[in-house]
C-alpha positions as CSV (number, residue, x, y, z in Angstrom):
1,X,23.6,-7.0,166.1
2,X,22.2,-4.4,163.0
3,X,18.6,-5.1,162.1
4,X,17.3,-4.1,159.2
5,X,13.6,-4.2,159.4
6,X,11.4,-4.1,155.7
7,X,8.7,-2.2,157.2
8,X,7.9,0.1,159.7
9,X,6.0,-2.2,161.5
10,X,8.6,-4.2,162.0
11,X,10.7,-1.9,163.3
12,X,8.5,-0.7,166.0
13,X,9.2,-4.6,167.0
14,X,12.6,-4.3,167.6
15,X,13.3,-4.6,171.1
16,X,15.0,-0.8,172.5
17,X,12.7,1.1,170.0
18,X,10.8,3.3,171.8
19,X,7.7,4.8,170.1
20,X,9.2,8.6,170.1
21,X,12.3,6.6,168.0
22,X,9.5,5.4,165.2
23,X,7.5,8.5,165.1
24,X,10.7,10.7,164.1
25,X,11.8,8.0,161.7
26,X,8.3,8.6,160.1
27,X,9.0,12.5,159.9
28,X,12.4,11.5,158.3
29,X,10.8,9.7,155.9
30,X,7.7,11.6,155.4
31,X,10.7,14.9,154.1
32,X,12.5,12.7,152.3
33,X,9.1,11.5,150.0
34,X,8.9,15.1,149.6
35,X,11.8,16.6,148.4
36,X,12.3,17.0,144.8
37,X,15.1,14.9,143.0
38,X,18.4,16.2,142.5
């Protein structure tokens, strides 16, 4: 089954995500606000 959660919140839901899993998708996220567009 794929989930696609609209929020962060809700991914932290999913069952199998672990709390180390959310906080490195929030890094990810956090360097891809900050690079500059192509």
């Amino acid at each position: 089954m794929q989930h696609r959660p609209t929020s962060v919140g809700q991914a932290s839901r999913i069952q199998g995500v672990t709390s180390a899993a959310i906080s490195l998708l929030l890094v990810y996220l956090k360097k891809k606000s900050l690079q500059k567009p192509s």
